[in-house]
N, C-alpha and C positions, 0 to 999 in steps of 0.2 A: 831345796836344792834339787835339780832337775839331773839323773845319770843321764849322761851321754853316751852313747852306743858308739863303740868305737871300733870293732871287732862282731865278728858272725858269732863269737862264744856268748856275747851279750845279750842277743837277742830271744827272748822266749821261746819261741818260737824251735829253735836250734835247741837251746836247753832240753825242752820238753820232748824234741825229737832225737836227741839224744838219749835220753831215758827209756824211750823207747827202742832203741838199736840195743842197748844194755840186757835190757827185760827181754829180748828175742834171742839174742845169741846167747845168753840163759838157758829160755827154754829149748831152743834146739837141738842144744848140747843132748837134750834127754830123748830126740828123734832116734829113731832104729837109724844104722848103720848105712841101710841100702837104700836110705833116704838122700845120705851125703851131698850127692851130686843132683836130686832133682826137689824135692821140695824146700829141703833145709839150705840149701844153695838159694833157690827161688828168692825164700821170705828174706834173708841175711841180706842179698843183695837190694832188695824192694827197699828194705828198712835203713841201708847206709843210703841209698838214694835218697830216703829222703833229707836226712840233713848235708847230705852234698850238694843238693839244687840250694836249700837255704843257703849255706858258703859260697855257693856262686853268685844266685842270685843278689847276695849283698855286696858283692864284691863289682858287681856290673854296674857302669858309668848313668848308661839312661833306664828310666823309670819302665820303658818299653820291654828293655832285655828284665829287669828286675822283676815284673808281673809273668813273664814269659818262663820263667824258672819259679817262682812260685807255683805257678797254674802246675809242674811238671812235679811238684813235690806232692801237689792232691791228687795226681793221676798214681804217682808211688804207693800215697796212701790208703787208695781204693785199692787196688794190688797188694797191698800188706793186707788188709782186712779178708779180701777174696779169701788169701791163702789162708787166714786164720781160719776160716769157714772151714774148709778145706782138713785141716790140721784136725780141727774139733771132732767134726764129722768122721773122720775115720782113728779117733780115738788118742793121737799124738797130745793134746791137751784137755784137758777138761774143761767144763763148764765155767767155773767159778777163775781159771787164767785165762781161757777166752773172756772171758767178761773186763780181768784187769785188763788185758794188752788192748780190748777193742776200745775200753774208754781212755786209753792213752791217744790212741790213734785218732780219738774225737776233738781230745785237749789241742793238739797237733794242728787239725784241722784247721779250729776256730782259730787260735792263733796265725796259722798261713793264711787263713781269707783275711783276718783282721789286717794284715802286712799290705793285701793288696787292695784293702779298701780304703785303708792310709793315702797309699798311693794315687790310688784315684783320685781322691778326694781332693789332693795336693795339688793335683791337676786339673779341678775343673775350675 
């Protein structure tokens, strides 16, 4: 028996990129104070983008606007990764949770290009 996708919460994709917003606003929580408004604001915002493009991009009629909001969620999540660098590099995370959040951010990936290879594919 085959699940049907019925809902943007269904899709992996969204799931997984959710988990990742979860695990960030986590560790943000533990950024210094005078970070509020430019880094920790940054990644927060990078990280719900991305599964806001996924809930749009599913919610859009043609397959054109649905690749065009995908593509805008791997641009989010090169942007989240940046800032991870970022974070690491001057000591807000360490090693071994840049490691978890980056291979969240991979999981993510694969899954959004997977959505837009679907769709291609459906199209040629």
């Amino acid at each position: 028996m085959e699940n049907k996708i019925k809902s943007f919460t269904d899709l992996n994709a969204w799931k997984e990129g959710h988990k990742l917003v979860i695990i960030i606003y986590k560790q943000t929580k533990k950024f210094p104070k005078e970070e509020l408004f430019s880094l920790t604001n940054q990644i927060q915002r990078s990280s719900v983008s991305i599964t806001s493009n996924i809930a749009e991009g599913f919610s859009r009629r043609s397959d054109k606007e649905k690749i065009q909001f995908y593509y805008i969620v791997l641009g989010s999540l090169t942007e989240v990764q940046n800032q991870l660098l970022v974070a690491r590099d001057i000591g807000y995370i360490d090693n071994k949770t840049f490691k978890q959040i980056a291979d969240q951010t991979i999981i993510v990936s694969k899954l959004c290009n997977s959505l837009i290879k679907k769709i291609k594919i459906h199209n040629t």
